[in-house]
LOVODO-116879 format. One record per residue (C-alpha): residue in one letter; chain; x, y, z. Coordinates in pm, 1 decimal. Each point is the difference from the previous one (the first is absolute). Layout:
<kezas>
A;A;X;Y;Z
...
</kezas>
This chain:
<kezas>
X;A;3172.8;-2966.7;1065.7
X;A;-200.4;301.7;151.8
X;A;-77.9;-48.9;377.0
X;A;-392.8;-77.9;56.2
X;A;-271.5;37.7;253.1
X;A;-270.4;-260.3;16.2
X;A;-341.8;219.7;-91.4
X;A;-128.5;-40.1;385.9
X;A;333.8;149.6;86.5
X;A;-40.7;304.7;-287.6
X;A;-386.4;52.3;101.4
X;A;162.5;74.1;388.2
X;A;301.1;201.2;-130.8
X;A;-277.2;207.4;-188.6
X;A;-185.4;46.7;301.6
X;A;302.2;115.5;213.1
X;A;98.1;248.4;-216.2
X;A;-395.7;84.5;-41.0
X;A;13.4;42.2;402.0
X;A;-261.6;-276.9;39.7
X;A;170.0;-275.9;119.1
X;A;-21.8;89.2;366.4
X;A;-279.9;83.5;274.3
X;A;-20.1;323.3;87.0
X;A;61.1;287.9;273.7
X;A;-295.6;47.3;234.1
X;A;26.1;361.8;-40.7
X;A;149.8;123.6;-283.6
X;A;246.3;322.9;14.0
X;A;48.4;271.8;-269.0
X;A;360.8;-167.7;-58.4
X;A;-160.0;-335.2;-116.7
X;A;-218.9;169.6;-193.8
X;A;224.7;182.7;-208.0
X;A;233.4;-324.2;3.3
X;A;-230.0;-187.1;-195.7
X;A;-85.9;257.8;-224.6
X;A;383.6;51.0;-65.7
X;A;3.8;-416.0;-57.8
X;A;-310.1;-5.8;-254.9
X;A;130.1;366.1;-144.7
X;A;-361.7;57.0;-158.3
X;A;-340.5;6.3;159.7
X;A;-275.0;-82.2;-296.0
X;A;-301.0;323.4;-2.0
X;A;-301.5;-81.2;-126.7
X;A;-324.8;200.4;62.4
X;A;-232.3;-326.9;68.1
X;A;-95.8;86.0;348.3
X;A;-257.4;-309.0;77.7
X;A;208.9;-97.0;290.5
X;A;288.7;285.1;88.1
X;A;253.9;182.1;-287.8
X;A;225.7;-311.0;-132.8
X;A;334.3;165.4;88.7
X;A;-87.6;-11.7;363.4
X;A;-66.9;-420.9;-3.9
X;A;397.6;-109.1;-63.2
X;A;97.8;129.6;322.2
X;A;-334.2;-138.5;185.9
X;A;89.2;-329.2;-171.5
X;A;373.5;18.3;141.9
X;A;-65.3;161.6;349.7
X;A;-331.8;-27.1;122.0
X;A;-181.5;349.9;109.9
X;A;233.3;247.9;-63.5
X;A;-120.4;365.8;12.4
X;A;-50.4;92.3;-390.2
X;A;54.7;373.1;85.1
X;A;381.7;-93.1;20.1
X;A;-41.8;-77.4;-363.6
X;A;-197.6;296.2;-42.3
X;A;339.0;216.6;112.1
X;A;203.9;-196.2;-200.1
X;A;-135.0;131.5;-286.5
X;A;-118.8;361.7;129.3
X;A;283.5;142.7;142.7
X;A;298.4;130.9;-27.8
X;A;258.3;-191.2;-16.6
X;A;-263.0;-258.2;-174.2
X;A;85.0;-365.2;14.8
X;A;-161.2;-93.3;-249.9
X;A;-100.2;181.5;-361.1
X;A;-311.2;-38.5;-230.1
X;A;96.6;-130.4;-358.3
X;A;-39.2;-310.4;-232.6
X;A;201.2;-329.2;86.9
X;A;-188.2;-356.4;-43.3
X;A;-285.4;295.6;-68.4
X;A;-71.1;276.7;215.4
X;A;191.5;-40.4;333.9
X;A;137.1;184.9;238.5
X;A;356.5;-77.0;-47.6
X;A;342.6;78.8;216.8
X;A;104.3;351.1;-126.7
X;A;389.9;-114.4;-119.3
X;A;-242.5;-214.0;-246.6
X;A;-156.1;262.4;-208.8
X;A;267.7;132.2;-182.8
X;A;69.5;-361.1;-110.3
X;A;-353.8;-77.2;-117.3
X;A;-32.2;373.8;-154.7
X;A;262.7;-138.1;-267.2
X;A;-176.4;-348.0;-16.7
X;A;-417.4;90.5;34.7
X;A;-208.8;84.7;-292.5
X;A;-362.0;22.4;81.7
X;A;-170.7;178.6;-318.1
X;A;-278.5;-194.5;10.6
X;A;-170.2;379.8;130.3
X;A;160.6;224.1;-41.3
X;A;29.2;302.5;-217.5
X;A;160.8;-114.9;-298.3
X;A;-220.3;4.8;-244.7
X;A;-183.5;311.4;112.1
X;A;73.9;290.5;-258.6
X;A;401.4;147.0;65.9
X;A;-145.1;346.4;41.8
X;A;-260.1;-103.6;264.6
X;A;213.2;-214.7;167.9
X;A;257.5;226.0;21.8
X;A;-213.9;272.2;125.0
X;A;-156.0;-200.0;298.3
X;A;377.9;-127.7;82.0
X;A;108.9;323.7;54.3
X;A;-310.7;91.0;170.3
X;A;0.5;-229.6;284.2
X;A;349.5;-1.3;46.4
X;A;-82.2;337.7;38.2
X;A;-259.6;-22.6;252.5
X;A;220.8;-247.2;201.5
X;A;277.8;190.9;88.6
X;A;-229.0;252.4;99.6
X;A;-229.6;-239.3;221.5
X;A;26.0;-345.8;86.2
X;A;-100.5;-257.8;49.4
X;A;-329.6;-1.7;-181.7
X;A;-250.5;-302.7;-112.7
X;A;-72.5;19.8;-408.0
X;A;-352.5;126.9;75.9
X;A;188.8;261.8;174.6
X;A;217.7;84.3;-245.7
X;A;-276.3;12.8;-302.2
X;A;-229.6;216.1;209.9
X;A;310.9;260.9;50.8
X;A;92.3;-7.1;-339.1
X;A;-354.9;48.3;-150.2
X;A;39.4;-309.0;-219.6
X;A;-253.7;-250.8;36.4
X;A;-5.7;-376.5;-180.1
X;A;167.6;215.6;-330.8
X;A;39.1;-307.0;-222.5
X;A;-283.8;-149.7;-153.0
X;A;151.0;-368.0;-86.4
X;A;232.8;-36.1;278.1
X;A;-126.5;-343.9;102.6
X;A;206.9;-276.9;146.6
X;A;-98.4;-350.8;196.7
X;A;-302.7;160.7;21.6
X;A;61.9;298.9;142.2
X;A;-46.0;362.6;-135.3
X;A;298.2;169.9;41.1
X;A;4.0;376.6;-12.6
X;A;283.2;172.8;-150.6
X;A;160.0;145.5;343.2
X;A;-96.5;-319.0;133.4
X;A;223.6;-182.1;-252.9
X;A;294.3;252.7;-8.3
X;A;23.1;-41.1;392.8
X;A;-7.2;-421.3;-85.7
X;A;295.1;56.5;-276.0
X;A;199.1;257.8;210.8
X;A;-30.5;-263.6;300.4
X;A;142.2;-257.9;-209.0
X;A;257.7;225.8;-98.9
X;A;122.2;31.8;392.8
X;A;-76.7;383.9;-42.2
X;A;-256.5;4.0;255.8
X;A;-88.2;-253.3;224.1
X;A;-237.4;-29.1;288.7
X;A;12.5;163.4;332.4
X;A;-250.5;-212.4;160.4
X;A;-344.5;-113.6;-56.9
X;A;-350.0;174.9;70.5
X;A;-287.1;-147.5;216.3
X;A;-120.9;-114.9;-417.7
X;A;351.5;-174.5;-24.4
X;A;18.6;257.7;-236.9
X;A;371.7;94.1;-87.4
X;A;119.4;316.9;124.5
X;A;262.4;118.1;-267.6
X;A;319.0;220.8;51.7
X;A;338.3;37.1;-177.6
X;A;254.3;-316.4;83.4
X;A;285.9;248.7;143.2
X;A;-229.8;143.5;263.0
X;A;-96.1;-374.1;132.8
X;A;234.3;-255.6;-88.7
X;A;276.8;28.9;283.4
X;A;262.8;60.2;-226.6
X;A;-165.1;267.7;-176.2
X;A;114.5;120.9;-329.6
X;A;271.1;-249.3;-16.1
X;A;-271.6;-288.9;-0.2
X;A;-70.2;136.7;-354.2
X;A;366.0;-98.9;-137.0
X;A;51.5;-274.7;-225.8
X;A;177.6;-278.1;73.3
X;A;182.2;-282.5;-267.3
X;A;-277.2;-160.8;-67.8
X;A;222.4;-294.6;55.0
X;A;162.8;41.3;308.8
X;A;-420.1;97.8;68.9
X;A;-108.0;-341.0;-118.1
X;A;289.7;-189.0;195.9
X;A;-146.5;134.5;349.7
X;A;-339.8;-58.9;-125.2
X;A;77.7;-391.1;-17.7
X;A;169.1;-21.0;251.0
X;A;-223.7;156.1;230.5
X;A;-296.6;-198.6;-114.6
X;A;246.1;-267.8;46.6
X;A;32.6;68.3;339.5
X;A;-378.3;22.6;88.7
X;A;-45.9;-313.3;-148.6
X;A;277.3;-219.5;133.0
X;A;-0.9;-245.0;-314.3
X;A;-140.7;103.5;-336.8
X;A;23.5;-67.6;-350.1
X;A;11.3;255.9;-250.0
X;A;-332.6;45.3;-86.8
X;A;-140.7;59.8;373.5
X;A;330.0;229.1;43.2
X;A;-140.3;192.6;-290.4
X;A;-350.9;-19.7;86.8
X;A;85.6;164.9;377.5
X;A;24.0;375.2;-168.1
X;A;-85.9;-102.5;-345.2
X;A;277.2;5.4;-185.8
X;A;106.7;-191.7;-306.2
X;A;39.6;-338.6;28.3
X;A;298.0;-13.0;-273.0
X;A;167.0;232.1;184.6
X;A;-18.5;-85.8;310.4
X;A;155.4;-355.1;-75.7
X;A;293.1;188.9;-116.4
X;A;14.4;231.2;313.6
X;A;-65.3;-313.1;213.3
X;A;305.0;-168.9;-162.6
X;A;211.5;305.3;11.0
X;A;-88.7;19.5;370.9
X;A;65.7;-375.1;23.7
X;A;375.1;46.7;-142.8
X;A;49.8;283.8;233.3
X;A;-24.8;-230.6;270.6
X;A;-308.1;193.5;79.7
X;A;-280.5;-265.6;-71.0
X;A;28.1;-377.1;8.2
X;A;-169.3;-214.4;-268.4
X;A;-193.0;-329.0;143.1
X;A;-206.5;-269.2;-148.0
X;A;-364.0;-87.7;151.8
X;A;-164.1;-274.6;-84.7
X;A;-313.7;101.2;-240.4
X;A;111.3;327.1;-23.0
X;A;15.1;113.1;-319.0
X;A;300.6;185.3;-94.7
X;A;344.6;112.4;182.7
X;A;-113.5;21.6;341.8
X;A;208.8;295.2;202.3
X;A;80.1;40.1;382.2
X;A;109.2;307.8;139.5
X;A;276.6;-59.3;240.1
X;A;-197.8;131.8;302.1
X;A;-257.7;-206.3;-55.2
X;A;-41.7;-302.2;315.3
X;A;-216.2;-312.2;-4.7
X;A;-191.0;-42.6;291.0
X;A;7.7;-314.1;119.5
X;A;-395.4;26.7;66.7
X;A;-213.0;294.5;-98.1
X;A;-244.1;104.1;293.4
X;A;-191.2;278.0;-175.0
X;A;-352.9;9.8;-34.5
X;A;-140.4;272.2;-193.5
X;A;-335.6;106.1;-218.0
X;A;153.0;129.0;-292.2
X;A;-101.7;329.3;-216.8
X;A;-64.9;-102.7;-370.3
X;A;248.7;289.8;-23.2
X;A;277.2;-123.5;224.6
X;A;285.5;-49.1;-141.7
X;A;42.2;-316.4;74.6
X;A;-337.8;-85.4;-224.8
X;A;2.0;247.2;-253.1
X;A;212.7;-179.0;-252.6
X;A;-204.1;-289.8;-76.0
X;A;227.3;-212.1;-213.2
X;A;245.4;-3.1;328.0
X;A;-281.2;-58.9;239.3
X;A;-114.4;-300.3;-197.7
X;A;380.2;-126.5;-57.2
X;A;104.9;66.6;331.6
X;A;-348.7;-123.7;218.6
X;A;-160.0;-218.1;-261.7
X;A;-355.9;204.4;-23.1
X;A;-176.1;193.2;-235.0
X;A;-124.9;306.7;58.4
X;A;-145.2;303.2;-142.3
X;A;-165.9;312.7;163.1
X;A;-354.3;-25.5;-150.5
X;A;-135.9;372.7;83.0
X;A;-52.0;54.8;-366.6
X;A;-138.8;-326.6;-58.2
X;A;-416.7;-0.7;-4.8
X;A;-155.3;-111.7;293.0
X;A;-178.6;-296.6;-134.5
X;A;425.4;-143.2;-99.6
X;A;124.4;44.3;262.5
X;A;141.0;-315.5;168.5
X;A;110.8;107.8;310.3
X;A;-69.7;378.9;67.0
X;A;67.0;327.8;-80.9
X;A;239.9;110.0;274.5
X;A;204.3;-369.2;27.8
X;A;302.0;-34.9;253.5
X;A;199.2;-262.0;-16.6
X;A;38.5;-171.4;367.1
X;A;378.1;-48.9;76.2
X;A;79.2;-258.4;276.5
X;A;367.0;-142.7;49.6
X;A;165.9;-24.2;-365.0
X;A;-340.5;-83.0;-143.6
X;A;-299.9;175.8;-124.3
X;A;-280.2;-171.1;146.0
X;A;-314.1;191.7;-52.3
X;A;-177.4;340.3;-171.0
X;A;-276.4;236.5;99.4
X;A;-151.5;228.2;-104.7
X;A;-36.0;287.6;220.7
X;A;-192.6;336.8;46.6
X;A;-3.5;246.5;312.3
X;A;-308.4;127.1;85.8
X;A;70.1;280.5;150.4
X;A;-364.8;156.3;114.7
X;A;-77.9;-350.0;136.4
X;A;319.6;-41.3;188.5
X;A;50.0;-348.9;-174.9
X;A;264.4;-190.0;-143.1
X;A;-227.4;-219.9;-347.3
X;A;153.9;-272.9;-107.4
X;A;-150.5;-79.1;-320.7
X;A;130.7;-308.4;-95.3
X;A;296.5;-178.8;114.7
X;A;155.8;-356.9;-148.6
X;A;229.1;-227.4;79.6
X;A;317.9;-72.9;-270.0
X;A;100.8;-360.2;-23.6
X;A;202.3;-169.6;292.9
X;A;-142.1;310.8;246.9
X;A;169.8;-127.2;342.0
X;A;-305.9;-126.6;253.1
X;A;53.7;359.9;183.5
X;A;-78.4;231.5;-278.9
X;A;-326.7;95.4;149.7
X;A;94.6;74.8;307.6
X;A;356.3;186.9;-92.1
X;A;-208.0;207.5;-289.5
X;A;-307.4;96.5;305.3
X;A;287.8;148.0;245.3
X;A;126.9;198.4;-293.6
X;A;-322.0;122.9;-132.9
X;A;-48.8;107.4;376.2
X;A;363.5;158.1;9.0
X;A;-101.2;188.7;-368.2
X;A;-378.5;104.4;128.7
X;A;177.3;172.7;321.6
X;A;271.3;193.5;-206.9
X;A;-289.1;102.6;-207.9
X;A;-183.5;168.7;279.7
X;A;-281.5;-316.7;-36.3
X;A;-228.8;-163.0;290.7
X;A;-47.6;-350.9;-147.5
X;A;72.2;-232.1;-295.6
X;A;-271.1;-126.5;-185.3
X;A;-22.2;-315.7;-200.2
X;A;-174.9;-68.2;-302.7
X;A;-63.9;-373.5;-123.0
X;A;184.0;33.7;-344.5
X;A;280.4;-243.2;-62.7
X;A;122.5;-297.3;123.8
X;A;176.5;159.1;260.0
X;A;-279.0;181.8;155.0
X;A;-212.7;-247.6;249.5
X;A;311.3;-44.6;158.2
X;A;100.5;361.7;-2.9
X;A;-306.1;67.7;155.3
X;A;25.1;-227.7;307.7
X;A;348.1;129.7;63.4
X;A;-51.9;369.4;-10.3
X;A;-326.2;-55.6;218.7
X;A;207.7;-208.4;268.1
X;A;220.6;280.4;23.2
</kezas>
C-alpha cells in the first residue's frame, strides 16, 4: 500500500516547497531572493501592469519588501540568474532549464510558420543579421532598422496584428535562437542572439535527450511543488501530461520520486524526497493570479478547495469579483480575494472589492489590512483605500482605517 498524507498535510507540504509556509525576514537580502527564485525555478511575466509587473509579486508574497532591482540584475547581467523563455508560459526561468524546455516547448500559436518560406526566410536571416551586429534591440527597433514595416497583410492572431519581423522575432524566440536581454521602459522585449546572453553561451543552444530533458523537468517541478500529481507536474512548464506520468514513474523507480496517495486527489499523487511538512504553515501572502502557486487552477482548486479564475478578459458587467483578483493566503487556508489597483499619481493603494471565502478565520480583516499596508509601502504608496464592494469590505475598511 502506497504511503499517504492526509490533504491538510499535502496542502502544507505544497506550501513548504512553494516557500510559503513560514513568516518572513524583516529585511530581505539578495541571497534570499535568489533562494526562492532557485525554489520556484520560474517567475510568471505578464505585461498587466494595474498593480506592479507579475514576476515581481512571488517574491513580495514570500519575503515582504524586497528591493525588485535585485531581480532586475538577475535577469540583466552577466552572469544572469535568471533567463527569459516559455515555461508554465512566459517566465523567467533558471538558465540550466532552457535547454530542457527548448526540446519540450512548442509555441506556434505566432509565429512565422505559415508566412510564405521565401519571406520568412529572408527576414530570418535578416535579423539574425542585424543582431549580431547590434543588440539588444525592441521589435520596433528592429523593423525601423530594417526598413520593413507591418509587411504581412493577414498576420492576425488573439487579436493582434502581427507584422512579419514582428512574427519571425516571436518564432525565432520560441526557437531559443534569440532571447531577451532585458525589457524596455514599454516592457517591450529587447532581443539578442541566446549565445551572447544566456550564461552558457553557445552551448545553451545544444540539444539534450529529450528524455533525460523531460526527467529533470519533472523532477524539478517536483521539487517546487513538494507533492504533485501528474497533471500539476505537467502543468508547472507545460508539458504533456502522458508523458510526464511516465517520467514521474521512471523517476519514482529510480528512487528519485516517491508516489503517495491524498485523499480527493485525483490521480497518483508524487512527493519529492526533499519535500517537509510543516507542522503549521505561518505564511500570509496576497497572491499574483500569476504565481505559481495559483496559476494552475485545477491544483489550486484540488489542493485549497476554491475556484478561481483571473477575469481581466471577462466584461465588466460579469465580473463577479474583479478584474485584478488575489487570492488572500493566511495559515494553510485561503481566506479571502481582492481586487487590487495602484494608483500611482494619487499615491493610493484601491481596493476594489474584497470578499471573504467560506470559514474566513475571525482575523481576516485585520491580517489582510496589515498586508495591504505592507504591499502599498513596497509599492512606493501613502495610504490604502477601501471601497464598499464585497462582503469583506465594511470590515476591511474599519481595519485599514484603525491602522
Amino acid at each position: 500500500m502506497s504511503p499517504a498524507l492526509t490533504p491538510d498535510q499535502a496542502r502544507r507540504t505544497v506550501l513548504g516547497a512553494q516557500q510559503l509556509a513560514t513568516t518572513r525576514p524583516a529585511s530581505p537580502t539578495a541571497g534570499q531572493v535568489g533562494r526562492v527564485f532557485n525554489a520556484l525555478a520560474l517567475l510568471q511575466i505578464d505585461s498587466v501592469n494595474v498593480l506592479t509587473r507579475s514576476h515581481y509579486l512571488p517574491l513580495f508574497s514570500r519575503l515582504g519588501s524586497y528591493d525588485r532591482a535585485l531581480l532586475d540584475r538577475m535577469s540583466s547581467r552577466h552572469p544572469r540568474k535568471m533567463v527569459e523563455y516559455w515555461a508554465h508560459e512566459a517566465s523567467y526561468i533558471r538558465p540550466e532549464l532552457f535547454a530542457d524546455l527548448r526540446v519540450w516547448q512548442r509555441r506556434t500559436w505566432m509565429s512565422a510558420r505559415d508566412l510564405p518560406q521565401e519571406l520568412r526566410a529572408e527576414v530570418s536571416v535578416a535579423v539574425l543579421d542585424l543582431l549580431e551586429q547590434k543588440h539588444p534591440l525592441s521589435a520596433r527597433q528592429i523593423e525601423a532598422l530594417l526598413g520593413r514595416q507591418a509587411s504581412t497583410a493577414a498576420a492576425k492572431s488573439w487579436g493582434w496584428n502581427w507584422s512579419a519581423v514582428k512574427r519571425v522575432l516571436e518564432d525565432l524566440f520560441e526557437q531559443g535562437i534569440i532571447t531577451s536581454a532585458g525589457r524596455s521602459a514599454q516592457f517591450e522585449r529587447l532581443y539578442a542572439p541566446t549565445g551572447a546572453i544566456h550564461p552558457h553561451g553557445a552551448g545553451a543552444l545544444e540539444s539534450p535527450d529529450r528524455t533525460e530533458a523531460l526527467l529533470r523537468l519533472t523532477e524539478t517541478a517536483a521539487r517546487s511543488l513538494g507533492a504533485a500529481t501528474a497533471n500539476a507536474l505537467a502543468d508547472y512548464f507545460r508539458l504533456p501530461v502522458r508523458d510526464t506520468l511516465a517520467a514521474a514513474r521512471t523517476l519514482t523507480a529510480g528512487g528519485r520520486l516517491e508516489e503517495i496517495e491524498v485523499a480527493g486527489w485525483k490521480g497518483p499523487v508524487f512527493l519529492h524526497p526533499e519535500a517537509t511538512t510543516p507542522r503549521q504553515a505561518r505564511g500570509r501572502a496576497l497572491l499574483s493570479p500569476f504565481d505559481s502557486l495559483v496559476f494552475d487552477r485545477r491544483r489550486l482548486q484540488e489542493v485549497f478547495g476554491i475556484e478561481y479564475r483571473i477575469e481581466i478578459y471577462t466584461p465588466a458587467h460579469k465580473r463577479r469579483y474583479g478584474y485584478y483578483v488575489l487570492p488572500f493566503l493566511l495559515g494553510d487556508r485561503i481566506v479571502a480575494r481582492v481586487d487590487l489597483k495602484a494608483d500611482r499619481a494619487g499615491g493610493v493603494l484601491l481596493v476594489q472589492s474584497a470578499h471573504l471565502e467560506p470559514e474566513a478565520p475571525g482575523n481576516t480583516d485585520v491580517e489582510l489590512a496589515a498586508e495591504l499596508a505592507l504591499m502599498a509601502q513596497w509599492l512606493g504608496l501613502s495610504e490604502v483605500m477601501v471601497r464598499p464592494v464585497g462582503n469583506l469590505a465594511p470590515a476591511l475598511k474599519l481595519a485599514v482605517n484603525r491602522d
